[in-house]
N, C-alpha and C positions, 0 to 999 in steps of 0.2 A: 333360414326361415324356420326351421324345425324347430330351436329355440327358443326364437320370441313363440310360436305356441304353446310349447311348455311352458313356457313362462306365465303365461297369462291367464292358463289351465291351475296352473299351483295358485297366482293371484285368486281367482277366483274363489277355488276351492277354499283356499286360505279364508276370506270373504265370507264367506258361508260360514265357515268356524267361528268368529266370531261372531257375526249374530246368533248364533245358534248357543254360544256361552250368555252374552246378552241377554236372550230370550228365557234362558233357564235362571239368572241371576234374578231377571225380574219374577218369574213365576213364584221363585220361592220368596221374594221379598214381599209379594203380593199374599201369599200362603201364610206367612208369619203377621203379616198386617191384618189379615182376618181373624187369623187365632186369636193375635193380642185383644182385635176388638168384640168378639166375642165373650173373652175370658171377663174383661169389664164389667160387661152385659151380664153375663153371668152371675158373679159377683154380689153386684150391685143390687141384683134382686136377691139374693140369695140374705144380703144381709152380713153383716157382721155382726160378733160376739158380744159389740162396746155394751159395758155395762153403763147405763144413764144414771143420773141422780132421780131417785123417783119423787113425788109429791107427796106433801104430809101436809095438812092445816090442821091449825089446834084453834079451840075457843080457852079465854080462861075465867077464871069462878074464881074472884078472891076474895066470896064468903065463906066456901070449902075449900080452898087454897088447892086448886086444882087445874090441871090442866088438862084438857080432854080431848082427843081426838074426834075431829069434826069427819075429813075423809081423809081415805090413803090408799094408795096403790098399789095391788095386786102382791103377793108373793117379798114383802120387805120384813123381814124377822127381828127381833128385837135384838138379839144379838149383835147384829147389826149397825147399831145405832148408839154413839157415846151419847152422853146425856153429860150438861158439864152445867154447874148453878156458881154466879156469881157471889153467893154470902155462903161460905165453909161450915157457918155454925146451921143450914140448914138440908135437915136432913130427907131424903125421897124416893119413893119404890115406884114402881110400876104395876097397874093394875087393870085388869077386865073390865070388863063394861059391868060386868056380873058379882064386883068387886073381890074379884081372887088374885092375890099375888101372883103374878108374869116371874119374878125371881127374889133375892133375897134385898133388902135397902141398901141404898146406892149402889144396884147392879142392874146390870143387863148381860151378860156378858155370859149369861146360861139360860137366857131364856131362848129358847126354841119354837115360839108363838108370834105369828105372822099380828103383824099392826092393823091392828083393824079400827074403825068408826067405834067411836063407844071407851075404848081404850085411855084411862088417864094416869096420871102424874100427879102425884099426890105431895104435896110438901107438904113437912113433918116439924110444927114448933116446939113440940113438948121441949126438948132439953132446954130451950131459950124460953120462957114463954115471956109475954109480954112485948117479942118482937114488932116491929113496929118499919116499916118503909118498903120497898119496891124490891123480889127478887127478881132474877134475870135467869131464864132457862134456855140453857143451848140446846138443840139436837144436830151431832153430826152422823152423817150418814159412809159407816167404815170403809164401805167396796168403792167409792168413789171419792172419798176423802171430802166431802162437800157439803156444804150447810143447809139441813132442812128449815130449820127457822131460829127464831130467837122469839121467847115470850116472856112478858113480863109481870106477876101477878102483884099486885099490890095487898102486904099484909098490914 
């Protein structure tokens, strides 16, 4: 008889160990399931870095063969931004509202002057003159590789 109650002392004991491994399995799975969903929460308000494509609207003037920024958003440098014209024979700088050169013709790519309202795009017919029909002006935007617009002034 001493036997089976050893026996059944070790069962038991035994019994207990395992729920008591159980219990700690869950606690920590429960531990790491709050971290993770926290960390989310966190996160998520916190924000990410992604850089967005921002917004630019142009009007255009194709009696001063101009392109002018209407509005634009916050902190976008010119640098920033390729400028690409579908007719090669015509040539175009960037300029202030206050009409000062932003960089040197057909460049951007040193100007360090955020795009602001007022801001235009000047094409340039002297070398052709007498030009005659529709260019086409791209702006792509470099940190996001994405197209601000496309305008088209009629000369």
């Amino acid at each position: 008889m001493g036997k089976m109650k050893a026996n059944r002392k070790f069962k038991q004991a035994d019994e207990r160990a395992v729920s008591a491994v159980i219990g700690v399995i869950l606690m920590v799975a429960i531990t790491v399931a709050i971290a993770a969903t926290v960390y989310v929460y966190v996160s998520g308000m916190i924000g990410g870095t992604k850089t967005q494509t921002p917004n630019v609207a142009c009007t255009t003037d194709s009696t001063t063969n101009k392109i002018q920024v209407a509005t634009a958003d916050s902190n976008i440098k010119w640098k920033d931004i390729v400028v690409t014209v579908d007719n090669s024979t015509v040539n175009w700088q960037v300029f202030t509202a206050s009409a000062t050169a932003i960089d040197l013709a057909m460049h951007t790519d040193l100007a360090t002057a955020d795009v602001t309202a007022g801001d235009y795009l000047l094409l340039d017919f002297t070398a052709h003159p007498g030009y005659q029909g529709n260019v086409r002006v791209t702006l792509k935007y470099t940190p996001t590789n994405s197209l601000l617009g496309s305008w088209t002034v009629n000369v």
